[in-house]
FIDRENRO-177767 format. One record per atom (N, C-alpha, C, O): residue number from 1; x, y negated, z. Coordinates in Angstrom, 1 decimal. Example, Ala and Ser with C-alpha at 12.3 -4.5 7.8 and 13.67 -1.06 7.14 Angstrom:
# residues 2
+-----+--------+--------+--------+
| seq |      x |      y |      z |
+-----+--------+--------+--------+
|   1 |   13.2 |    5.7 |    7.8 |
|   1 |   12.3 |    4.5 |    7.8 |
|   1 |   13.2 |    3.3 |    7.8 |
|   1 |   14.2 |    3.3 |    8.5 |
|   2 |   12.8 |    2.2 |    7.1 |
|   2 |   13.7 |    1.1 |    7.1 |
|   2 |   12.9 |    0.0 |    7.9 |
|   2 |   13.4 |   -1.1 |    8.0 |
+-----+--------+--------+--------+
This chain:
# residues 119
+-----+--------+--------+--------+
| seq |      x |      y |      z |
+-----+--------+--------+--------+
|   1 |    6.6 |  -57.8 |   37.1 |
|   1 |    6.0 |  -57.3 |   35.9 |
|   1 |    4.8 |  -56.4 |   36.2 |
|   1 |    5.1 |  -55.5 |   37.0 |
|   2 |    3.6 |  -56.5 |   35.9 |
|   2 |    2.6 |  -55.8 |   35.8 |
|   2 |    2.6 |  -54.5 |   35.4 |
|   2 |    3.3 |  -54.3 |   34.3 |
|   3 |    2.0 |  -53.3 |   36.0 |
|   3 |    2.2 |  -52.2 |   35.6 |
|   3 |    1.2 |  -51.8 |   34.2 |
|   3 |    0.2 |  -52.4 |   33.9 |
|   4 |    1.6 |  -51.1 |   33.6 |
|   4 |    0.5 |  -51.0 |   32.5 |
|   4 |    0.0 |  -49.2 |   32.8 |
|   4 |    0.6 |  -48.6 |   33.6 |
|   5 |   -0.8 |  -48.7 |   32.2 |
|   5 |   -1.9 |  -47.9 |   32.1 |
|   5 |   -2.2 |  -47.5 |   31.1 |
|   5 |   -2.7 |  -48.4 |   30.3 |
|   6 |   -2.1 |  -46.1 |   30.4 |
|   6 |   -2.5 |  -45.6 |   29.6 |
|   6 |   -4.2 |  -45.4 |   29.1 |
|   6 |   -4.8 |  -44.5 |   29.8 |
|   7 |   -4.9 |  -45.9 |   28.3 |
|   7 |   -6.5 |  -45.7 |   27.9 |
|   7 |   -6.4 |  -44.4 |   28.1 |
|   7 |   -5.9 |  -43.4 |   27.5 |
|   8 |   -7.1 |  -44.6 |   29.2 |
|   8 |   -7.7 |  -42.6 |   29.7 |
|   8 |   -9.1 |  -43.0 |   30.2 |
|   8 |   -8.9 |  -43.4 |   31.4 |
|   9 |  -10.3 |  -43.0 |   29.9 |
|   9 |  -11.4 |  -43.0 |   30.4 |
|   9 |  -11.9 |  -42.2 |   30.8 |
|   9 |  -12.3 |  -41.3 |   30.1 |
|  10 |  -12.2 |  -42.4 |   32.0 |
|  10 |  -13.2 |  -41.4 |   33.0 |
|  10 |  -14.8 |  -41.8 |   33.1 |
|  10 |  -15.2 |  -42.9 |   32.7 |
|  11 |  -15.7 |  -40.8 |   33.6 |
|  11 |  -16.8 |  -41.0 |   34.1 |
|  11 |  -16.7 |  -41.2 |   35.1 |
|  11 |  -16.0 |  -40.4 |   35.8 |
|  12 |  -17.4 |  -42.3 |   35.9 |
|  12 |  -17.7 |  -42.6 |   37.4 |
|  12 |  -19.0 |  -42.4 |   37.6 |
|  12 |  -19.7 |  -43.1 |   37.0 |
|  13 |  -19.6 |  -41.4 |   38.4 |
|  13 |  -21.3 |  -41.2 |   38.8 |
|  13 |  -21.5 |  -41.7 |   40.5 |
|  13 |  -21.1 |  -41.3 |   41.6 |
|  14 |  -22.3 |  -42.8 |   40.2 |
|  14 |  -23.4 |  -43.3 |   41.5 |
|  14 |  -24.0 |  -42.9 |   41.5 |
|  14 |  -24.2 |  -42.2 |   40.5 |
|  15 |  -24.7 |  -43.0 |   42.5 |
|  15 |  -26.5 |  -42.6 |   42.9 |
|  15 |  -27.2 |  -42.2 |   41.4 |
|  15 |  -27.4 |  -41.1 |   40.8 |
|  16 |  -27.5 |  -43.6 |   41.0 |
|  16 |  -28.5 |  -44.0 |   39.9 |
|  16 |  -27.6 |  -44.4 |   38.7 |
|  16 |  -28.2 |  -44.9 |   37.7 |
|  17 |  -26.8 |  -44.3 |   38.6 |
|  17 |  -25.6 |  -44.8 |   37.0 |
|  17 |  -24.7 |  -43.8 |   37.0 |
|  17 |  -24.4 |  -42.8 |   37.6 |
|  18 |  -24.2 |  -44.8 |   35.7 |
|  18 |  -22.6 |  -43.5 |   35.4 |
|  18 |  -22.2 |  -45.3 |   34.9 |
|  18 |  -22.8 |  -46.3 |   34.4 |
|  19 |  -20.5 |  -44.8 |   35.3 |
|  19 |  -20.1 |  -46.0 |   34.6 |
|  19 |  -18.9 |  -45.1 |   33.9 |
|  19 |  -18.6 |  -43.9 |   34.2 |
|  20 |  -18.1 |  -46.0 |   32.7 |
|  20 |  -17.1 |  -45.5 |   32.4 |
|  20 |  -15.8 |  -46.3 |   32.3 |
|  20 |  -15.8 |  -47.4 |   31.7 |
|  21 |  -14.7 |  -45.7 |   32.8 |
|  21 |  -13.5 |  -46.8 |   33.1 |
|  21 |  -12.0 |  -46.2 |   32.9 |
|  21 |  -11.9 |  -45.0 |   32.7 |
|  22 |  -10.7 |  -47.0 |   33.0 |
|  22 |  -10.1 |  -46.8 |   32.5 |
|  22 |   -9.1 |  -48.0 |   33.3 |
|  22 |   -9.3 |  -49.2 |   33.3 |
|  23 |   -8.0 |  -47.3 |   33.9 |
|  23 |   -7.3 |  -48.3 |   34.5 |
|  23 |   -6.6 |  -48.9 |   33.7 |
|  23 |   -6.1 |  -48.5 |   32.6 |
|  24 |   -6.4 |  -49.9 |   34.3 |
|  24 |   -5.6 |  -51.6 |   32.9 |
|  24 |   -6.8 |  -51.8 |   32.4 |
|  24 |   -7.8 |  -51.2 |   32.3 |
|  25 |   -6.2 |  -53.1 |   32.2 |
|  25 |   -7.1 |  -54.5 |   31.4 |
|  25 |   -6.8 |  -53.8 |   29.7 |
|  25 |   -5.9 |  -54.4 |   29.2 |
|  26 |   -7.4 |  -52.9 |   29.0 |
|  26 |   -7.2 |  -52.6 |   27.7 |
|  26 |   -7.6 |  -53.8 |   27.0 |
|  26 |   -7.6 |  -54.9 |   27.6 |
|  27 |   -8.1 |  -53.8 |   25.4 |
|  27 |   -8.9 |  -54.4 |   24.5 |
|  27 |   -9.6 |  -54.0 |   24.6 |
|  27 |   -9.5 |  -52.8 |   24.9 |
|  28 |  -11.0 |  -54.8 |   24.4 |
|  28 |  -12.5 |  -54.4 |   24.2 |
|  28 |  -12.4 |  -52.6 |   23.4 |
|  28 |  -12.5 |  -51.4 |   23.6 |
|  29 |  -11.9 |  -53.8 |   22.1 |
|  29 |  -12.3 |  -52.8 |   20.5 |
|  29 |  -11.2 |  -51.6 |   20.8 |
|  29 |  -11.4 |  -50.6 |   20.1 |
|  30 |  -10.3 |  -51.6 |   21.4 |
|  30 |  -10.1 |  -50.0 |   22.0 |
|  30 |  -10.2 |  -49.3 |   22.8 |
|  30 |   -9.9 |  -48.2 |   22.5 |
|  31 |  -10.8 |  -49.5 |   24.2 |
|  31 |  -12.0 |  -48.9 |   25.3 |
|  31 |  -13.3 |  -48.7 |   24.1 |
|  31 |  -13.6 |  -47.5 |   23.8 |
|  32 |  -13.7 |  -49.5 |   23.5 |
|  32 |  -14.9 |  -49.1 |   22.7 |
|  32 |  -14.8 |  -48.0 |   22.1 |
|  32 |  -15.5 |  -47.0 |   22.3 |
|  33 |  -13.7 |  -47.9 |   21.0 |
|  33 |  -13.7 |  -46.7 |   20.1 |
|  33 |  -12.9 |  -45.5 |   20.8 |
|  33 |  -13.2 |  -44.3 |   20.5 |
|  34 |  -11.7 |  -45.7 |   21.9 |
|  34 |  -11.9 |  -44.3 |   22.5 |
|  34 |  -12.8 |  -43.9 |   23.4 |
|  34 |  -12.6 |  -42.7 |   23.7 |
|  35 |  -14.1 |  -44.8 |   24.0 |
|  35 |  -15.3 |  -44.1 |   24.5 |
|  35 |  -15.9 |  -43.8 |   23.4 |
|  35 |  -16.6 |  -42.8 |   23.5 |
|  36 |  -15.9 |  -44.4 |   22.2 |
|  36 |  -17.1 |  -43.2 |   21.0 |
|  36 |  -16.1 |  -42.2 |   20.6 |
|  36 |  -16.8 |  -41.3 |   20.0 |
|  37 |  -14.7 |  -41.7 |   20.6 |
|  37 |  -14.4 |  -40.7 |   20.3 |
|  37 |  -14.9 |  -39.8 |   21.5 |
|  37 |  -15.3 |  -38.7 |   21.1 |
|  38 |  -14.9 |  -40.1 |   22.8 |
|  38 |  -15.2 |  -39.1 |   23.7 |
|  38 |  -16.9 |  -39.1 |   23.7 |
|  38 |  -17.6 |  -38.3 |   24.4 |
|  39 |  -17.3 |  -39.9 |   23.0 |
|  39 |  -18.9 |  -38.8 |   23.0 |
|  39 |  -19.7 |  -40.0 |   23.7 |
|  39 |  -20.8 |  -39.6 |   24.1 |
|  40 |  -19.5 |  -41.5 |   24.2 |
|  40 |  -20.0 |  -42.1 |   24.7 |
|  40 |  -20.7 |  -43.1 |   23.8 |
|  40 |  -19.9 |  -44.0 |   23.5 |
|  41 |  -21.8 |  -43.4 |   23.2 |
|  41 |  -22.1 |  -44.3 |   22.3 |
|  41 |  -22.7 |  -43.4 |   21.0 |
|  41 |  -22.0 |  -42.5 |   20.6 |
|  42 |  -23.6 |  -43.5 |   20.4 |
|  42 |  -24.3 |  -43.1 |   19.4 |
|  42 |  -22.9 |  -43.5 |   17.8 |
|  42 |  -22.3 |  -44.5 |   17.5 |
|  43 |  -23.0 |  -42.0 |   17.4 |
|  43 |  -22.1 |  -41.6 |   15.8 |
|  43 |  -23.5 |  -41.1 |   15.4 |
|  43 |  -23.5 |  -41.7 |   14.3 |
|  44 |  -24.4 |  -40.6 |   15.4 |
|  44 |  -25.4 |  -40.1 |   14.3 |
|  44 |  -26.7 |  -40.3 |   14.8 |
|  44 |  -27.1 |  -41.2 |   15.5 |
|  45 |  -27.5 |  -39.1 |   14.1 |
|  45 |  -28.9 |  -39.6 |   13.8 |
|  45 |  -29.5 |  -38.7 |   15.3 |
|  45 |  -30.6 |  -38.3 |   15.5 |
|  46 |  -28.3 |  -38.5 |   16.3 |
|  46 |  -28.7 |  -37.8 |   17.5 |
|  46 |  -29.8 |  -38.3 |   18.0 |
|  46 |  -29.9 |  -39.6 |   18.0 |
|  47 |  -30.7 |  -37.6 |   18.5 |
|  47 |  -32.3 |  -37.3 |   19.5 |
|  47 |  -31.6 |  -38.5 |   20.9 |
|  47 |  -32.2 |  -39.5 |   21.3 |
|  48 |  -30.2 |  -37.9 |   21.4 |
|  48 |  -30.2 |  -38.6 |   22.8 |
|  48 |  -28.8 |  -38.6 |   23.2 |
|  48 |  -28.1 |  -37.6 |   23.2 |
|  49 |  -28.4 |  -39.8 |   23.5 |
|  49 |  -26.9 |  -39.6 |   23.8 |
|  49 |  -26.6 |  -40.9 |   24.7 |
|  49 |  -27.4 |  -41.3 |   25.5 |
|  50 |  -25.5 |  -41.3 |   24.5 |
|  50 |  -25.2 |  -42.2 |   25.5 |
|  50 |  -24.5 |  -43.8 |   25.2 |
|  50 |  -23.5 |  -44.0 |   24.4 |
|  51 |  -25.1 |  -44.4 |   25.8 |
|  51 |  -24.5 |  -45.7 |   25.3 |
|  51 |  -24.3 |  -46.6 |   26.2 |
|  51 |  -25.0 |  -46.8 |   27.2 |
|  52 |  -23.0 |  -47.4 |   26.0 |
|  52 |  -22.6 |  -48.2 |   27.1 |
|  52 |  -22.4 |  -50.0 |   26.6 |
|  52 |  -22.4 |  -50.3 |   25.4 |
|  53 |  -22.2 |  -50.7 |   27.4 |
|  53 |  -22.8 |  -52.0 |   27.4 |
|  53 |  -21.6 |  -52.4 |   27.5 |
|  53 |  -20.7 |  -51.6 |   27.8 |
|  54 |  -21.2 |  -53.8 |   27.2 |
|  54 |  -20.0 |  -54.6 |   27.1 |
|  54 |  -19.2 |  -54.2 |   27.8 |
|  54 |  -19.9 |  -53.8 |   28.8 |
|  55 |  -18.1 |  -54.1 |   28.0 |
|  55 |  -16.9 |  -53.1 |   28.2 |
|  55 |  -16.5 |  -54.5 |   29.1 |
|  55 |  -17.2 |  -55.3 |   28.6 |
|  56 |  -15.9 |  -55.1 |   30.0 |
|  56 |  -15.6 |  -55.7 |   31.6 |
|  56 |  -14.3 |  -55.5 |   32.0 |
|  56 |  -14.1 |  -54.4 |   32.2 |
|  57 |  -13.3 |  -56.3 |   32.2 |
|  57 |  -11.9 |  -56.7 |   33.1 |
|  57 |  -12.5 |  -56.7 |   34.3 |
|  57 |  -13.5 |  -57.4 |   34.2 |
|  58 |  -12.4 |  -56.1 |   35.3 |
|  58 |  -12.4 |  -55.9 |   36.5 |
|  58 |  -11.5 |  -55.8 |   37.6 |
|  58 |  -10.5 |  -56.4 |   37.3 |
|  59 |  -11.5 |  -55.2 |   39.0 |
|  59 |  -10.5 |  -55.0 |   39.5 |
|  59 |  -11.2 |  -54.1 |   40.4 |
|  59 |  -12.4 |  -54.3 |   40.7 |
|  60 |  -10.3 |  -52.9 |   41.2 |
|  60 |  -11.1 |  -52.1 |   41.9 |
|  60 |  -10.1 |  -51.4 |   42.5 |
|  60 |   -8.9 |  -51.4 |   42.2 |
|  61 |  -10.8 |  -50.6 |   43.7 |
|  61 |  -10.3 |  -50.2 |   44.9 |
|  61 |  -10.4 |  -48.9 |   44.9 |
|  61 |  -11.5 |  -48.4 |   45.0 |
|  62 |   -9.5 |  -48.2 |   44.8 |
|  62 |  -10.0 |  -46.8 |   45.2 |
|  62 |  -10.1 |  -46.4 |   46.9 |
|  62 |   -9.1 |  -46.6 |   47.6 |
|  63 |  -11.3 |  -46.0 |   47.5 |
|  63 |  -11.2 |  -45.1 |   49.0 |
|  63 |  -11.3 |  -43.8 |   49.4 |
|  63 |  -12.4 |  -43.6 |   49.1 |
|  64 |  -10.9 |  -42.9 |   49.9 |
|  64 |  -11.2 |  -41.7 |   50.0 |
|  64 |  -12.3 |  -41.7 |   51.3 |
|  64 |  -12.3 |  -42.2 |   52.4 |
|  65 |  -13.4 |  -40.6 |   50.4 |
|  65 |  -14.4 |  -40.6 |   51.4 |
|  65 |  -14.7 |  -39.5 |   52.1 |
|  65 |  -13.9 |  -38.6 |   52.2 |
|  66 |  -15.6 |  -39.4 |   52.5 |
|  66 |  -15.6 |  -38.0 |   53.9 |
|  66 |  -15.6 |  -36.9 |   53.3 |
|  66 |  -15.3 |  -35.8 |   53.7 |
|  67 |  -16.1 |  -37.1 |   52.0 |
|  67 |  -16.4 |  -35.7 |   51.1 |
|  67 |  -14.8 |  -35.2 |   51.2 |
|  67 |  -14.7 |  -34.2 |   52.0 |
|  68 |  -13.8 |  -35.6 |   50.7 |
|  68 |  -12.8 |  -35.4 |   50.2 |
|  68 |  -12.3 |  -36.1 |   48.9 |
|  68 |  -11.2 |  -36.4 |   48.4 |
|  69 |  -13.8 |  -36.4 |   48.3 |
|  69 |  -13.2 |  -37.2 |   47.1 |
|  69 |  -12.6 |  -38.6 |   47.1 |
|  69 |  -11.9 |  -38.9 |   48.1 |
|  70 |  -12.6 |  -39.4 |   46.3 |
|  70 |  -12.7 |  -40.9 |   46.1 |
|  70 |  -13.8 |  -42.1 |   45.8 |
|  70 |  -14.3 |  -41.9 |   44.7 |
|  71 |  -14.1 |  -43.0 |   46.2 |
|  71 |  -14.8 |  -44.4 |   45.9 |
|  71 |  -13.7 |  -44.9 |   45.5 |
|  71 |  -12.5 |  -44.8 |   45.7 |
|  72 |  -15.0 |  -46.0 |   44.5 |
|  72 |  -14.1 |  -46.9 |   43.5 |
|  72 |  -15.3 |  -48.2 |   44.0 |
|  72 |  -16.5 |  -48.2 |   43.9 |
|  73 |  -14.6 |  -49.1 |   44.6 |
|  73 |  -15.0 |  -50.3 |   45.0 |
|  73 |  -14.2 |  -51.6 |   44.1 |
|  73 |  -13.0 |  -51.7 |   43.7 |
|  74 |  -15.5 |  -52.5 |   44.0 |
|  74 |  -15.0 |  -53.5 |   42.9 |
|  74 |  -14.3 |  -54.7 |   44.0 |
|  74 |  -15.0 |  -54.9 |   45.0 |
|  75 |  -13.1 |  -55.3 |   43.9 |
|  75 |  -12.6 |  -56.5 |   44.8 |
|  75 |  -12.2 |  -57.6 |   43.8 |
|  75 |  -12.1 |  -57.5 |   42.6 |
|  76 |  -12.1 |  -58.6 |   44.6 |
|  76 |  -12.4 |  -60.3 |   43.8 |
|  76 |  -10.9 |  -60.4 |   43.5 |
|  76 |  -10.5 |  -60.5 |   42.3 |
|  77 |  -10.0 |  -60.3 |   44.4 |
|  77 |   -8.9 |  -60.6 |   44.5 |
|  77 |   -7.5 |  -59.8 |   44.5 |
|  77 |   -7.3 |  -59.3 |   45.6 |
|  78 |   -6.4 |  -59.5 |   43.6 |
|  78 |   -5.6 |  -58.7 |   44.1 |
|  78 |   -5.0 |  -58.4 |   45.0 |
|  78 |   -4.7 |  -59.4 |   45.6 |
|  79 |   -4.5 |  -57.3 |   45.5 |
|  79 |   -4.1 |  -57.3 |   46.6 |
|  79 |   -3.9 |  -55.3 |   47.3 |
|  79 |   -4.6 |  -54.4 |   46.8 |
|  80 |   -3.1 |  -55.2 |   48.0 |
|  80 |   -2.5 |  -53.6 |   48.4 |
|  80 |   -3.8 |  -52.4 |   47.6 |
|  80 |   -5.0 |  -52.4 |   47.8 |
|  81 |   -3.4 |  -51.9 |   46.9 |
|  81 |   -4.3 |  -50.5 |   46.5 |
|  81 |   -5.2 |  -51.1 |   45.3 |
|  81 |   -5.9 |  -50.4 |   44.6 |
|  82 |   -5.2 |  -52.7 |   45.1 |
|  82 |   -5.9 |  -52.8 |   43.9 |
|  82 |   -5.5 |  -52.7 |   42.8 |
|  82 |   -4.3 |  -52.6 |   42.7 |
|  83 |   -6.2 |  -52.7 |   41.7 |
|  83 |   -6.0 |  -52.0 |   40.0 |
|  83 |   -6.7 |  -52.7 |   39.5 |
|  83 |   -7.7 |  -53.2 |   40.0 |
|  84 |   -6.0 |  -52.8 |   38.1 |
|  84 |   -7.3 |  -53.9 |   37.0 |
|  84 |   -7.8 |  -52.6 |   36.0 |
|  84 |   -7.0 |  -51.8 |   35.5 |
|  85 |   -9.2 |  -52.6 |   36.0 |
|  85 |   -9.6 |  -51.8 |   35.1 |
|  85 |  -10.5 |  -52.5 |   33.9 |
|  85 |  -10.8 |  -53.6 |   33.6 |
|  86 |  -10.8 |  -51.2 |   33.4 |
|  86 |  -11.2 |  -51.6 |   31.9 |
|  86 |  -13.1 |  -50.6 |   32.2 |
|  86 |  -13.2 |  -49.4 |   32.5 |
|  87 |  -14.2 |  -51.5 |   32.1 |
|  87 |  -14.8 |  -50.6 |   32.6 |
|  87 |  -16.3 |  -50.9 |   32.4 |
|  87 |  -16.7 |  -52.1 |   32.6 |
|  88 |  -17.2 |  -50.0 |   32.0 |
|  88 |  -18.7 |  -50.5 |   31.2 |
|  88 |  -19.7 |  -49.2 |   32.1 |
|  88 |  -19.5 |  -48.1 |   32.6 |
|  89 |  -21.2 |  -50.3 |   32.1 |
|  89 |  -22.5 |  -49.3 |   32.6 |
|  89 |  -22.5 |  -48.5 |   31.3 |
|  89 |  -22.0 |  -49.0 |   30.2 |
|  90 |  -23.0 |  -47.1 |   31.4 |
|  90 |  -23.3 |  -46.3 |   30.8 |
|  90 |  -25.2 |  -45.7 |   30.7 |
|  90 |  -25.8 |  -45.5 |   31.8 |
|  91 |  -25.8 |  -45.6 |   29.9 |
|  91 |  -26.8 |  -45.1 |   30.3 |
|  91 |  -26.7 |  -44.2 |   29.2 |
|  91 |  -25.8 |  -44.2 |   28.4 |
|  92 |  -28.2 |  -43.1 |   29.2 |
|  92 |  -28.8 |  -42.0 |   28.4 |
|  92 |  -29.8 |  -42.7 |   27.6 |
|  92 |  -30.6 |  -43.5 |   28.2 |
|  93 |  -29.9 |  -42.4 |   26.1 |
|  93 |  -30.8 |  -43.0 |   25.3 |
|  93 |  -31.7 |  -41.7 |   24.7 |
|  93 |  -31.2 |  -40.8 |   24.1 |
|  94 |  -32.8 |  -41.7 |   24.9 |
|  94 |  -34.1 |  -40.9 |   24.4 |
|  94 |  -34.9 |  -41.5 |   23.3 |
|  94 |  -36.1 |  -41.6 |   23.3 |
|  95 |  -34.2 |  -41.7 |   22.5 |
|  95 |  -35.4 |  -42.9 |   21.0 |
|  95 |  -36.2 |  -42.1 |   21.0 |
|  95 |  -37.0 |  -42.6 |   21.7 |
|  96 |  -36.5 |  -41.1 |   20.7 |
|  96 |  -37.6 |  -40.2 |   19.7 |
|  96 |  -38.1 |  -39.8 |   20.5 |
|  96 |  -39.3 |  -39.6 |   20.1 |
|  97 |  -37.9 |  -39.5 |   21.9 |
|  97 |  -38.7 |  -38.9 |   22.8 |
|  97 |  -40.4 |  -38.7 |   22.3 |
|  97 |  -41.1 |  -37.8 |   21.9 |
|  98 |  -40.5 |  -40.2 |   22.5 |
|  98 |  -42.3 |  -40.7 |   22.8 |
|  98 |  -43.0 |  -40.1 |   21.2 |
|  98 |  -44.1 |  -39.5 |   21.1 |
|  99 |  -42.0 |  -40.5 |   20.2 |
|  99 |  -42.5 |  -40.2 |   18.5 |
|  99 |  -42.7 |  -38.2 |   18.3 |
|  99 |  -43.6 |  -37.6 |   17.6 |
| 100 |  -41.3 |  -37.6 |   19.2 |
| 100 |  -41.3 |  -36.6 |   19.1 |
| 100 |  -42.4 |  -35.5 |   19.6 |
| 100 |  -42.9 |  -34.6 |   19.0 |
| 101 |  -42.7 |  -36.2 |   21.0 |
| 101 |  -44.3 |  -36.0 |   21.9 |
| 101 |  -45.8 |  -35.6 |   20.9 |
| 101 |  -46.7 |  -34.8 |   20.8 |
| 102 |  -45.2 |  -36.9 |   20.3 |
| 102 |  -47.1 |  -37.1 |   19.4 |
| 102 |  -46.9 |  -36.4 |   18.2 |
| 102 |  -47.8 |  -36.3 |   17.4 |
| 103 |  -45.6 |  -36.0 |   18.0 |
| 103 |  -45.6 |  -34.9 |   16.1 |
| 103 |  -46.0 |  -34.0 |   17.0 |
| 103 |  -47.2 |  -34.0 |   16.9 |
| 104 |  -45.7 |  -33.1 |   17.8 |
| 104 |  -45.7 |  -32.1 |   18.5 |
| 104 |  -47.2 |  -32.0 |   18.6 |
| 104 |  -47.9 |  -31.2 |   17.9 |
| 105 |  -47.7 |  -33.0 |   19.7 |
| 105 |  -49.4 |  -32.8 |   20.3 |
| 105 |  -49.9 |  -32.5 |   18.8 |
| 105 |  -50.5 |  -31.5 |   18.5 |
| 106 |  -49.7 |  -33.5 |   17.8 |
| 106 |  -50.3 |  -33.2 |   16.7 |
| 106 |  -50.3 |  -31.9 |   15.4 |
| 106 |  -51.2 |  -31.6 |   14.7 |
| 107 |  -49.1 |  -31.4 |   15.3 |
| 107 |  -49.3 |  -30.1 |   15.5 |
| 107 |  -49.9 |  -29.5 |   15.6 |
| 107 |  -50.5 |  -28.9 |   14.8 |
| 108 |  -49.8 |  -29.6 |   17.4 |
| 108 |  -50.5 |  -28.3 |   18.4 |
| 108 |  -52.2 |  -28.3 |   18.2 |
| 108 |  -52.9 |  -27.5 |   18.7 |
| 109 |  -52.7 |  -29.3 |   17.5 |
| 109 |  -54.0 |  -30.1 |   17.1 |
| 109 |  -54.2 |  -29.0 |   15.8 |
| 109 |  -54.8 |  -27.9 |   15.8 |
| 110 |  -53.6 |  -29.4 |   14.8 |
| 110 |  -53.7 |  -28.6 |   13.4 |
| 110 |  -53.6 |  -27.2 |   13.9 |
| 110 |  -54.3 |  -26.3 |   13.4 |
| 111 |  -53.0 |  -27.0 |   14.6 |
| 111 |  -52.9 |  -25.5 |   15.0 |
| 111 |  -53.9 |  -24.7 |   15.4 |
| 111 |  -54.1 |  -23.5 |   15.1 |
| 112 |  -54.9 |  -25.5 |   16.4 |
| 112 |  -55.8 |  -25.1 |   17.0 |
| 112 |  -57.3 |  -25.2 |   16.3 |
| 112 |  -58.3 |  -24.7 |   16.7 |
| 113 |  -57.1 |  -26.0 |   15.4 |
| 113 |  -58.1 |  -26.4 |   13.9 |
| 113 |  -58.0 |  -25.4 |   13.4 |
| 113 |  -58.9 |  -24.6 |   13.2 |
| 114 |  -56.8 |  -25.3 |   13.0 |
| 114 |  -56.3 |  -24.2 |   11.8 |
| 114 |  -56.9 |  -22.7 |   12.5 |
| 114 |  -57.7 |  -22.1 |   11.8 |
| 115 |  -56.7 |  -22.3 |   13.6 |
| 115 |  -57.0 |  -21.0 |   14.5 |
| 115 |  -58.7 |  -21.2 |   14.8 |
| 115 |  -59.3 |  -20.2 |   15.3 |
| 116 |  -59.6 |  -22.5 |   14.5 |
| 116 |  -60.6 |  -22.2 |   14.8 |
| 116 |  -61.5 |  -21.9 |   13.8 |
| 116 |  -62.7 |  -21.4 |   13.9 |
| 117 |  -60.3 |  -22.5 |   12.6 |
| 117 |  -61.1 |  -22.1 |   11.2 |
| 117 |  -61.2 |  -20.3 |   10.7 |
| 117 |  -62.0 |  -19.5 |   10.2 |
| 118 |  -60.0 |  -20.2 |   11.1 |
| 118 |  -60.0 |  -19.0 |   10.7 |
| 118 |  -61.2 |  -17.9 |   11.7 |
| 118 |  -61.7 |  -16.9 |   11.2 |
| 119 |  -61.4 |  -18.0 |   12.9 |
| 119 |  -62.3 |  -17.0 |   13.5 |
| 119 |  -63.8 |  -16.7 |   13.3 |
| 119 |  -64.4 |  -15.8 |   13.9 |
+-----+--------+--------+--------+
């Protein structure tokens, strides 16, 4: 019998990503909605947050590395120390950035109009 796994999702940080996962093969539509309870995936009209991509059956390896911590290595096949996980890329979303830039410059424009009028 297969062991099962409680939905507990963690953050995994690489170099250049974050992934987020969850040992056992969950359902999509519940990895989904307890990563938006924990703050992963856009709930409002937020400036920047986080959003992650099709949620993945996987399998992976945990190794301990020189740091002291752990690697999580993805393997094809089951086998000694492997785990099925539940597990999606994560990135940071900035919409407004570029729109928020140019209200700003523009502003700083009227402002400096506004200050040249008055002297």
């Amino acid at each position: 019998m297969a062991k099962e796994y409680p939905l507990d999702i963690d953050a995994i940080y690489g170099e250049d990503d974050m992934w987020i996962m969850s040992k056992g093969h969950h359902p999509f539509e519940d990895f989904s909605a307890e990563a938006r309870r924990r703050g992963y995936g856009r709930e409002s009209d937020e400036d920047e947050y986080y959003e992650f991509e099709t949620p993945k059956h996987a399998l992976m390896r945990s190794v301990p590395n020189s740091e002291g911590g752990t690697r999580f290595w993805p393997v094809d096949a089951p086998g000694p120390g492997v785990f099925p996980v539940t597990i999606a890329l994560c990135y940071w979303i900035r919409p407004n950035r570029a729109a928020r830039a140019a209200k700003i410059a523009q502003q700083l424009r009227g402002q400096s109009q506004d200050g040249a009028q008055q002297s």
